[in-house]
C-alpha positions in Angstrom: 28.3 -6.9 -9.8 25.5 -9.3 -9.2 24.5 -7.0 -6.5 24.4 -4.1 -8.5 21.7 -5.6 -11.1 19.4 -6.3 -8.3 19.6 -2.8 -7.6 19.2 -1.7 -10.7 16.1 -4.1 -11.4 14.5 -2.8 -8.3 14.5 0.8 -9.0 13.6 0.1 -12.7 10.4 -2.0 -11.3 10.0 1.3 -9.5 10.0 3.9 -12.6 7.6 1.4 -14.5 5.2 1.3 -11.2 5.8 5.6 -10.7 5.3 5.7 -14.9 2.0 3.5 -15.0 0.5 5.4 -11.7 -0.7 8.1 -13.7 -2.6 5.8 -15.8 -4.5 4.7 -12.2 -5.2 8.0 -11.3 -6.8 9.4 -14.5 -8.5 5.7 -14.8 -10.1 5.8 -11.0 -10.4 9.3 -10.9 -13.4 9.4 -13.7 -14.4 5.8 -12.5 -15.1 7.0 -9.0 -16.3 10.5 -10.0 -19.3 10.2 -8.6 -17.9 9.1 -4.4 -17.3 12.2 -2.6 -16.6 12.3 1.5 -13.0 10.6 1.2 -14.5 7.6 -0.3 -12.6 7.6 -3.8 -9.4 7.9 -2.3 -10.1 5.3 -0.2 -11.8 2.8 -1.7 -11.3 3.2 -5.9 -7.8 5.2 -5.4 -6.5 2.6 -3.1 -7.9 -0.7 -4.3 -5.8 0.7 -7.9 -2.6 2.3 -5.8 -2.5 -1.2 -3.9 -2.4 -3.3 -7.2 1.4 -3.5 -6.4 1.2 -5.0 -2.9 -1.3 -7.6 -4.0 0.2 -8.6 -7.4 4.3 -9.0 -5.1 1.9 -10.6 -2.3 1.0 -13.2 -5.1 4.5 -13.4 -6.8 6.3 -14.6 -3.7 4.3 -16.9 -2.5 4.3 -18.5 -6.0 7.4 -18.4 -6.8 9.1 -18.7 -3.4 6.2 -21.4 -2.2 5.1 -21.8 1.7 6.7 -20.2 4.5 9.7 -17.5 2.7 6.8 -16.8 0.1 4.1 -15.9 3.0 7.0 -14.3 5.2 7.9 -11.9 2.0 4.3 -11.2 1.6 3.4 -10.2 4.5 6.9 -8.0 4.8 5.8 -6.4 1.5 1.9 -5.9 3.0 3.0 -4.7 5.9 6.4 -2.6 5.3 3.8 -0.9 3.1 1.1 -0.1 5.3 3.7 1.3 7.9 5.2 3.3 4.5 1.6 4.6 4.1 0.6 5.6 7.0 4.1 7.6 8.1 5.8 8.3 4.9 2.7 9.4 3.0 1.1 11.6 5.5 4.2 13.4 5.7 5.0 14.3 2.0 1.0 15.8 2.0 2.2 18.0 5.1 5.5 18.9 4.1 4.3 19.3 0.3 1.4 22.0 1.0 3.4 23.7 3.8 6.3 23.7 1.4 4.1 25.3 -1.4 2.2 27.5 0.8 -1.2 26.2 -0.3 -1.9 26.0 3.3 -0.5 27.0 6.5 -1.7 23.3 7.8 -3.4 20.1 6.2 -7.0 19.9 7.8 -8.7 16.6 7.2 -12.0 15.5 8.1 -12.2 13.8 11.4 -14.6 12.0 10.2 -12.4 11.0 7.3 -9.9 10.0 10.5 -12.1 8.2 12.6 -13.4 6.4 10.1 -10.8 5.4 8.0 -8.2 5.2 11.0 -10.7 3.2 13.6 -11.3 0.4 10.9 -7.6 0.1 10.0 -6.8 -0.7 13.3 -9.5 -3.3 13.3 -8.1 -4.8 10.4 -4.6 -5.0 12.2 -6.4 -6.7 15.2 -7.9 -9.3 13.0 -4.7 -9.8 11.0 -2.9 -10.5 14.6 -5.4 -12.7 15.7 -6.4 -14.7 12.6 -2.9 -15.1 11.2 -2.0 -17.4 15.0 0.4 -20.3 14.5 2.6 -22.7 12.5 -0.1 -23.7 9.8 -2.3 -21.1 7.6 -5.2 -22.6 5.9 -7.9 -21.1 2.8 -10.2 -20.0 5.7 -7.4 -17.5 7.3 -7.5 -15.6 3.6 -11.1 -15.7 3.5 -11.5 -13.7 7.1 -8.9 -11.7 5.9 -11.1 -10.9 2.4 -14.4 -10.5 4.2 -12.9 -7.9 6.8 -12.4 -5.7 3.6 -15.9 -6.3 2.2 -17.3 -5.2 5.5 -15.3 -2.2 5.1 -16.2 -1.2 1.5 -19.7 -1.8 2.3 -19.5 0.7 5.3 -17.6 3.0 3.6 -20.5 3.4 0.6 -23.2 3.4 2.7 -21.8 6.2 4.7 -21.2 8.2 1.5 -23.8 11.0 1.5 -25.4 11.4 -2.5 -23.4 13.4 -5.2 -25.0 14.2 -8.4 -23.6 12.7 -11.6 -20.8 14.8 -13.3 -19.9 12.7 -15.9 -20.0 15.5 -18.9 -17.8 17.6 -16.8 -15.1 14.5 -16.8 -15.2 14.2 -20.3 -14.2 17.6 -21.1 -11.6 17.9 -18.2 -10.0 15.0 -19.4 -9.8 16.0 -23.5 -5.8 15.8 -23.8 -3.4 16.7 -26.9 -2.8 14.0 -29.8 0.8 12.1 -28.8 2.2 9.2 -30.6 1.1 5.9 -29.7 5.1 4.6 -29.9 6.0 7.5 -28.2 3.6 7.1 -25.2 3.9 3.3 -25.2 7.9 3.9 -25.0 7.6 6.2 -21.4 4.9 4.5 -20.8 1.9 7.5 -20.7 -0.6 5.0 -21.0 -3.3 7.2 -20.4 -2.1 9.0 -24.0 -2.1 5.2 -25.4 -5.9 4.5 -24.2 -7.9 7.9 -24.0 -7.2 9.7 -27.6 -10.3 11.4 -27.6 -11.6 12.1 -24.1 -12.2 9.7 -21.2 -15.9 7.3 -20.9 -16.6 4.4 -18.7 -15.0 1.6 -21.1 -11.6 3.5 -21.9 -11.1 4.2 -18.2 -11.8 0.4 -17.4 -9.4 -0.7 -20.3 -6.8 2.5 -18.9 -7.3 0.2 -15.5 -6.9 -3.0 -16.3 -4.1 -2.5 -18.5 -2.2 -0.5 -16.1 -2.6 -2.9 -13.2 -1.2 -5.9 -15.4 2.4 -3.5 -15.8 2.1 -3.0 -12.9 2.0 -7.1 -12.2 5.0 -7.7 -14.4 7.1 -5.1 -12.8 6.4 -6.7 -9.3 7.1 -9.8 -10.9 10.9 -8.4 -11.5 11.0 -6.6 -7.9 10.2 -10.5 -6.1 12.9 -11.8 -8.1 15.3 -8.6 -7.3 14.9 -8.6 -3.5 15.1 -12.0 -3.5 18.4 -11.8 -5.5 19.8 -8.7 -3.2 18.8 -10.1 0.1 21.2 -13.4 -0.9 23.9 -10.9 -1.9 23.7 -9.2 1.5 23.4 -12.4 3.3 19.9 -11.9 4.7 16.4 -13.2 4.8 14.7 -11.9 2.1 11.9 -11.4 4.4 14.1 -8.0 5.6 14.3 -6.8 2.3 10.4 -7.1 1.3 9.8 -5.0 4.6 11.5 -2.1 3.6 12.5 -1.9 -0.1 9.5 -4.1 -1.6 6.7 -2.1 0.4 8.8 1.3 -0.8 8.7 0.4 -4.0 4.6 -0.9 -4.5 3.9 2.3 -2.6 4.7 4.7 -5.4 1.4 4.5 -6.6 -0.1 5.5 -3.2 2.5 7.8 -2.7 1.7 9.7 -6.1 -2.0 9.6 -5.9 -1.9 11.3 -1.9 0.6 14.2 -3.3 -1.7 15.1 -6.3 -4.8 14.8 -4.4 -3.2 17.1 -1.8 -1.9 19.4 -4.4 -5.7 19.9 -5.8 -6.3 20.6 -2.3 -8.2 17.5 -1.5 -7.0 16.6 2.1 -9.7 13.7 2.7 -8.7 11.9 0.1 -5.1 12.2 0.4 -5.2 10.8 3.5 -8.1 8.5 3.1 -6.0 6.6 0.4 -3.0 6.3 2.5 -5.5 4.5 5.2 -7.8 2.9 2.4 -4.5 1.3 0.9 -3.4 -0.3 4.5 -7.3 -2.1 5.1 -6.5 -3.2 1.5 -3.5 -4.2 1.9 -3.2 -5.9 5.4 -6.6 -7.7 4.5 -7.0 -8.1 0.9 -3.7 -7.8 -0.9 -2.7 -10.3 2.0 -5.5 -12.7 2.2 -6.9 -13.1 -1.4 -3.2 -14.5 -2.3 -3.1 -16.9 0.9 -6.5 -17.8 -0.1 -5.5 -19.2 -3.7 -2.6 -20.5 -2.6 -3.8 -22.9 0.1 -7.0 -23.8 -2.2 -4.2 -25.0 -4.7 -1.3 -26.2 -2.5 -2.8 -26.8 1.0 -1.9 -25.8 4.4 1.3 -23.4 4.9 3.6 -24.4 7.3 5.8 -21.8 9.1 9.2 -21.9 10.9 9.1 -21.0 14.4 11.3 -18.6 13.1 9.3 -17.0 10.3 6.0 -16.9 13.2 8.4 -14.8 15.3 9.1 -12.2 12.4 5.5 -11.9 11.1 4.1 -12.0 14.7 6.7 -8.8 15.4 6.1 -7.4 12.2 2.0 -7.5 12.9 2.8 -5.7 16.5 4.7 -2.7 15.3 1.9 -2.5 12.7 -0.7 -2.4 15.7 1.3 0.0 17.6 2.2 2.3 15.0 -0.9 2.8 13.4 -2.5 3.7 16.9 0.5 6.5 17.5 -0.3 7.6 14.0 -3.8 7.9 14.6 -3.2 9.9 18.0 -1.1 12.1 15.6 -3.8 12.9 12.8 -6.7 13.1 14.6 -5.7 15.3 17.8 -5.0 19.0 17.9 -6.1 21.7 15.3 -4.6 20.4 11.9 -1.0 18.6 10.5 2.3 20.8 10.6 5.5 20.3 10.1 5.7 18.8 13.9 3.6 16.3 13.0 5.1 15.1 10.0 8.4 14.9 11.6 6.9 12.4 14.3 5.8 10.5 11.8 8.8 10.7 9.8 10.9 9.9 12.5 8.7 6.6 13.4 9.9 5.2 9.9 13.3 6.1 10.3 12.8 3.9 13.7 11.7 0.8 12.1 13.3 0.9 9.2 16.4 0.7 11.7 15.2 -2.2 13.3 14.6 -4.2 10.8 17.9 -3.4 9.5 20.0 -4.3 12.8 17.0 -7.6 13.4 17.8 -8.8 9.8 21.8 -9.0 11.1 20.9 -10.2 14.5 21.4 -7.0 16.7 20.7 -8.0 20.3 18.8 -4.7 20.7 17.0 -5.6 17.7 16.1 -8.9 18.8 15.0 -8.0 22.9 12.5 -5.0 21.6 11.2 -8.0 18.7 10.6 -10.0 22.0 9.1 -7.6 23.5 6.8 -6.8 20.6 5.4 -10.7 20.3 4.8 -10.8 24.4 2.2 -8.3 23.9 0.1 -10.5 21.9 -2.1 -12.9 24.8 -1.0 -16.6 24.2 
């Protein structure tokens, strides 16, 4: 029975995140009108889209504390960033294909090589700096500035767009709805822009959305933690699959309608935007509070090996996804069964690793001796 709650509480944290997404995406859509060249969808799309990851980054390690706190959020940091990059990709593919907008997704290569080349400098840096039984303030505060390097590269790369502001305002006119009514299914976008959108409803739309967004993730910590004890397992497990699910929907939502309206680049670019953010910032900005408040972490030998396998099938993956997006004329339905089948492959390791496989635990071996002592 117990059991069953956590479930429950876990897909309900899901509808409230999948509800309140559509508040992000008419909120950062206007706010990052003016970014063109894949930037929006990977810089204001997936800073909002990633709100979940940081905000369940933050709520394990403060209610969990030290080493199962930093070993859920990096499962929930990095489950996601594998769900992004495989999972995502794939939907766009299968979604247009399925449609017939297209008879293949083309994105940018330059869209690719950026966005792709700087995740997987991201995931270098997370494998190096995050070395050892002890994690300090200064390990979140590399983490951090790797994503300011990135958001400063990424808008100084942007090529100049001329402002379309009145255009927003009267795409964005939307019928009267009552405020109990939309406050009850949670269209808070009908709550906050009544009479077409402007810089300071689209903020408030934001902020507000993000802190629902923070309560429901409060409930998911509390559920995985609660389900993982029913099953008998680390909750670390559960974070890795069914926490980085769940604070993907937003990601997962703002790829498929930007694919639908036939913008590729930033479908994918906030599917690659969300993992720099999430890896470095959603990941290091909580380490970095906590440490300033509490001290030093101190891990298990046990929790280094998880994290330390978990970072390596990052690495690994992100590199055969990248081989998949950026080689050969376009993304079919080929491609997006690779890449669906990838997830379906480490989603059954961490299954048969969280019950102690021996298969399980010789590839996790193998996975940490890549990393140079």
């Amino acid at each position: 029975m117990h059991l069953f709650i956590h479930i429950i509480s876990i897909v309900l944290s899901c509808i409230i995140i999948w509800k309140a997404s559509d508040g992000f995406e008419a909120a950062s859509s206007y706010i990052g009108r003016n970014l063109k060249d894949g930037v929006r969808g990977a810089t204001i799309n997936a800073i909002g889209s990633s709100m979940p990851e940081l905000f369940t980054t933050f709520w394990f390690l403060f209610a969990m504390h030290d080493k199962d706190g930093f070993a859920g959020g990096i499962g929930t940091t990095a489950g996601s960033a594998i769900f992004n990059g495989m999972i995502i990709p794939a939907i766009v593919i299968l979604a247009v294909l399925g449609y017939g907008l297209a008879k293949r997704v083309t994105v940018s290569k330059k869209v690719i090589c950026r966005d792709g080349l700087s995740l997987i400098f991201a995931e270098l840096i997370l494998i190096f700096v995050i070395k050892g039984t002890s994690l300090s303030w200064w390990h979140g505060l590399i983490l951090m500035a790797v994503y300011g390097m990135y958001v400063v590269t990424m808008l100084s790369s942007m090529s100049e767009v001329g402002d379309d502001d009145g255009i927003r305002e009267d795409e964005d006119k939307q019928t009267q709805h009552s405020i109990v009514k939309s406050l009850l299914t949670l269209d808070l976008k009908s709550v906050f822009i009544r009479n077409g959108i402007n810089n300071t409803n689209a903020w408030t739309l934001l902020i507000v959305t993000m802190l629902v967004i923070g309560g429901s993730c409060a409930l998911l910590v509390y559920a995985c933690e609660g389900f993982a004890m029913g099953l008998g397992i680390h909750t670390y497990f559960v974070a890795v699959v069914l926490a980085s699910a769940a604070t993907s929907v937003p990601d997962t939502i703002l790829s498929y309608r930007d694919a639908m309206n036939g913008d590729y680049d930033d479908a994918v670019g906030n599917a690659l935007g969300s993992n720099i953010f999430d890896v470095c910032f959603a990941l290091g900005f909580p380490l970095f509070i906590y440490t300033i408040i509490y001290g030093p972490i101190s891990m298990s030998p046990n929790t280094v090996d998880n994290i330390t396998e978990l970072r390596v099938i990052l690495l690994v993956s992100t590199i055969v996804a990248f081989v998949i997006y950026v080689f050969g004329d376009g993304m079919g339905r080929v491609k997006a069964y690779l890449l669906l089948l990838i997830y379906v492959l480490f989603t059954l390791f961490i299954a048969s690793k969280a019950y102690g496989a021996e298969w399980a635990i010789e590839f996790g071996n193998f996975m940490r001796e890549l990393i140079p002592e």
